[in-house]
N, C-alpha and C positions, 0 to 999 in steps of 0.2 A: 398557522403557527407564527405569531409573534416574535420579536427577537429575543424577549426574556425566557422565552421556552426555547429556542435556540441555544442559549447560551447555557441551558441548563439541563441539556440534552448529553448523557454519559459516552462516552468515548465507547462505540462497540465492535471498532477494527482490532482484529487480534495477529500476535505476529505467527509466521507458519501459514499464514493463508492466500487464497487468491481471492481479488477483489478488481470489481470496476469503476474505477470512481473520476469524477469530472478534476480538468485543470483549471483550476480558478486564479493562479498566475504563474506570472515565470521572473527569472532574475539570471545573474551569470553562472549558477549554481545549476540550476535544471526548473523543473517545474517542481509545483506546488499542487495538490493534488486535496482536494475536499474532504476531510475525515468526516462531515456531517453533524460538528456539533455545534456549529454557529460561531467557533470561536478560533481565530486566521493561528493562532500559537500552537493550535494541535494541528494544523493544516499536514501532511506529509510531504514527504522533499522525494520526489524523483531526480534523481541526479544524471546528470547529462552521461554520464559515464554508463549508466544502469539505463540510459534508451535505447530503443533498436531500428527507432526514428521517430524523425522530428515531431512534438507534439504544439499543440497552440491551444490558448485560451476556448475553453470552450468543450475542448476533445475529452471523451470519457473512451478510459485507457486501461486493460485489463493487467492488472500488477500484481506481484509475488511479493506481500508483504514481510519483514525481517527486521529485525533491533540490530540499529547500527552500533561500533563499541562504544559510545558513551549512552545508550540503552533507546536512544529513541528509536520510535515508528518508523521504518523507511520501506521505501517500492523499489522494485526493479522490474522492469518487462520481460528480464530475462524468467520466467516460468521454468524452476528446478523440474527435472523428469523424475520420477522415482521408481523406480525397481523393485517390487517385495516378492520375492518369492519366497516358498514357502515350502519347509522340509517336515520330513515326518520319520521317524523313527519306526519302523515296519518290522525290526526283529524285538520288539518286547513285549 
């Protein structure tokens, strides 16, 4: 794949989900984590705050993706548990 099919490769991380994706850099902010379309401005932000430890260049890191409030893509390691249980109305 060339870089012009890279760059024109659709954004397919959705938020609500779990995902393993590589750090392709870091800043004072946290890491930077590969959304896979060729292009570093859809990259996602792991934030230092949102790790559960240290990560480096390189490291593919299993993250709970989520829209932070100004709407973008973000990770956190933190992995939500969820609970569904399930009721049933048995008198009707």
């Amino acid at each position: 794949m060339n870089n012009e099919e890279r760059r024109q490769k659709p954004l397919r991380l959705k938020p609500s989900t779990i995902a393993t994706l590589p750090v392709v850099r870091e800043n004072e902010m946290g890491a930077f984590l590969d959304a896979g379309t060729g292009n570093t401005s859809d990259d996602i932000l792991l934030h230092k705050t949102q790790q559960t430890h240290s990560v480096k260049i390189g490291d593919k890191i299993k993250v709970f993706l989520y829209k932070d409030p100004k709407g973008r893509l973000t990770a956190s390691m933190r992995v939500p548990f969820i609970d569904i249980r399930l009721s049933f109305n048995l008198s009707a």
